[in-house]
C-alpha positions as CSV (number, residue, x, y, z in Angstrom):
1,X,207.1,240.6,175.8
2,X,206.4,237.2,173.9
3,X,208.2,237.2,170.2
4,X,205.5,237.1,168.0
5,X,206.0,234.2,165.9
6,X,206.3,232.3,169.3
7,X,202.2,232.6,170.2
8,X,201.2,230.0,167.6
9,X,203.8,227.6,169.5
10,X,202.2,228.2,172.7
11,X,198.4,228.4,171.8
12,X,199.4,224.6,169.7
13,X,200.6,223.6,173.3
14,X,197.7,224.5,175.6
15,X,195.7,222.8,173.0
16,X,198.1,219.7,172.8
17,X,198.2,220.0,176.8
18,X,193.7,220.4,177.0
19,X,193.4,217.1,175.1
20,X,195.7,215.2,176.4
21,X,194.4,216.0,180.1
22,X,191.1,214.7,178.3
23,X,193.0,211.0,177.6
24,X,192.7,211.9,173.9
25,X,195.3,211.6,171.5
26,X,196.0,215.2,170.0
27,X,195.8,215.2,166.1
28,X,197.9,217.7,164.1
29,X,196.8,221.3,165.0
30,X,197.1,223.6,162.3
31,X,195.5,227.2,161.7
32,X,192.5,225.9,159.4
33,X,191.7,223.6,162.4
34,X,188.3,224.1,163.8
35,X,187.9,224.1,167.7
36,X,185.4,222.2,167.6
37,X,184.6,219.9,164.6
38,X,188.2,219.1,164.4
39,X,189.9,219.0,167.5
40,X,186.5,218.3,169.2
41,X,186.6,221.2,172.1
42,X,183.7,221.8,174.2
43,X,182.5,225.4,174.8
44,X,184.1,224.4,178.6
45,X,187.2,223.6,176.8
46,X,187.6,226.4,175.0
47,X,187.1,228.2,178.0
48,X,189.6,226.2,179.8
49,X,192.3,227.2,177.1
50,X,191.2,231.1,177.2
51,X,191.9,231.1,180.7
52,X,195.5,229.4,180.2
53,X,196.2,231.2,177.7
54,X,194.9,234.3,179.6
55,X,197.8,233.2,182.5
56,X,200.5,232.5,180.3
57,X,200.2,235.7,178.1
58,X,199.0,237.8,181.1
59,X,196.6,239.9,178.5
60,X,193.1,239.1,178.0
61,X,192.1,239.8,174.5
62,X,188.7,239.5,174.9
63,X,187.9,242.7,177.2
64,X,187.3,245.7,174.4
65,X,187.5,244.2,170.5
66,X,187.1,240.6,170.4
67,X,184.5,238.0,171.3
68,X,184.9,234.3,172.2
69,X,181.7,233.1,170.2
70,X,183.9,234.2,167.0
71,X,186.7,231.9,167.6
72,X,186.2,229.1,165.0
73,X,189.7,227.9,163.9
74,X,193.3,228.0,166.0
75,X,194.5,230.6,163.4
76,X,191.6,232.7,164.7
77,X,192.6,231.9,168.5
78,X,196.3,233.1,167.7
79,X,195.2,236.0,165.4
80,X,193.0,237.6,168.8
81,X,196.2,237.0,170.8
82,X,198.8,238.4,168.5
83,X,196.8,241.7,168.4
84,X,196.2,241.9,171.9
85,X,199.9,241.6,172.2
86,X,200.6,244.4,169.6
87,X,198.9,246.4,171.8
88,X,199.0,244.9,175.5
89,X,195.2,245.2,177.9
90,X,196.6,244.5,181.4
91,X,194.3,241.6,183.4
């Protein structure tokens, strides 16, 4: 299972990784950042990072509780995660 205070350091990554793919230059991500006034993601970006992040934890958090449209910030992003992983829903 993923340490905890490791998912911020992976959802910054696949974030860092999305924008760069894009040919823009990441800025610093913290957990106020907004998905999309700040960093400038798409709803298909988003997406895109749901689904790696979906890989790379092998849980999808969004199946009972939680609901993309109320992702607004990265701190929300790692806050679905971190209880998903409390409490693991298989893919």
């Amino acid at each position: 299972m993923l340490i905890a205070d490791r998912i911020p350091e992976k959802i910054f990554g696949e974030i860092h990784s999305l924008l760069s793919e894009d040919g823009r230059r990441p800025p610093n991500i913290a957990d106020s950042s907004e998905l999309h006034a700040d960093l400038g993601l798409s709803s298909l970006m988003i997406a895109r990072l749901i689904l790696a992040l979906e890989e790379q934890f092998a849980v999808d958090p969004f199946i009972e509780d939680a609901s993309a449209a109320d992702l607004r910030t990265v701190g929300d992003l790692v806050r679905i995660y971190e209880r998903a992983l409390d409490e693991p829903i298989p893919l």
